[in-house]
C-alpha positions as semicolon CSV with decimal commas, in nm:
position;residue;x (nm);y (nm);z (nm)
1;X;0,662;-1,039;4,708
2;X;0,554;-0,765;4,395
3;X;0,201;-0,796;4,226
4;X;0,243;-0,713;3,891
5;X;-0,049;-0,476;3,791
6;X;-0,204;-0,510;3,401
7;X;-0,271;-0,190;3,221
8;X;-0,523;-0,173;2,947
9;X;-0,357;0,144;2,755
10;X;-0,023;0,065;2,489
11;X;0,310;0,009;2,685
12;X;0,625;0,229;2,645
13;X;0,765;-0,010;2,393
14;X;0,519;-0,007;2,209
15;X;0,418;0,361;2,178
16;X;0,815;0,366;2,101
17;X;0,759;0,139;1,815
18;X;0,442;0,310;1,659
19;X;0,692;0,653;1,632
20;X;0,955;0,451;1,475
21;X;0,717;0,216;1,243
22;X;0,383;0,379;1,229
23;X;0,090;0,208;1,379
24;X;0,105;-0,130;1,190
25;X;-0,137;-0,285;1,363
26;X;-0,434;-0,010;1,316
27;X;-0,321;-0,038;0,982
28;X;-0,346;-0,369;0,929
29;X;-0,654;-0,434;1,060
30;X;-0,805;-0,133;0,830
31;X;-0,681;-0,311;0,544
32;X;-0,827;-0,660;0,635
33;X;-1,158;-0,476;0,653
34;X;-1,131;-0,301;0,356
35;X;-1,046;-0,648;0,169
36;X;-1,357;-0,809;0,372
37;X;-1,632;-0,540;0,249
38;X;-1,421;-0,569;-0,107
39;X;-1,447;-0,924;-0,106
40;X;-1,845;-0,918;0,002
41;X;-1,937;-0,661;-0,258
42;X;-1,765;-0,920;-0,487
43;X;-1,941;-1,199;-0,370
44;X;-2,308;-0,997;-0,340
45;X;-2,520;-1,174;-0,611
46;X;-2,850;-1,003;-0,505
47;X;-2,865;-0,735;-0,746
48;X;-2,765;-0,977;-1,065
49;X;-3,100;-1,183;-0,911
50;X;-3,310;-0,876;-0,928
51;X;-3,210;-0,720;-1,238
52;X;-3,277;-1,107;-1,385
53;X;-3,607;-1,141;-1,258
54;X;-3,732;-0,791;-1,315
């Protein structure tokens, strides 16, 4: 009987794939961020209330 031991760093296949592709992932998840502080700068009212009752 093997044990199959987990590894917390990329796999081959993967490290393969981020050569061929680019890191889609990382890149991804930068853009979801950037679209999240976009989207909460959008939606920030706070300033309009200040300005209004100044």
């Amino acid at each position: 009987m093997t044990t199959a031991t987990h590894t917390s760093g990329p796999t081959p296949i993967y490290e393969e794939l981020v050569k061929q592709h680019g890191d889609v992932l990382a890149e991804t998840r930068e853009a979801a961020e950037h679209s999240q502080l976009k989207a909460s700068q959008a939606l920030d009212w706070s300033d309009l209330r200040r300005r209004h009752h100044a």
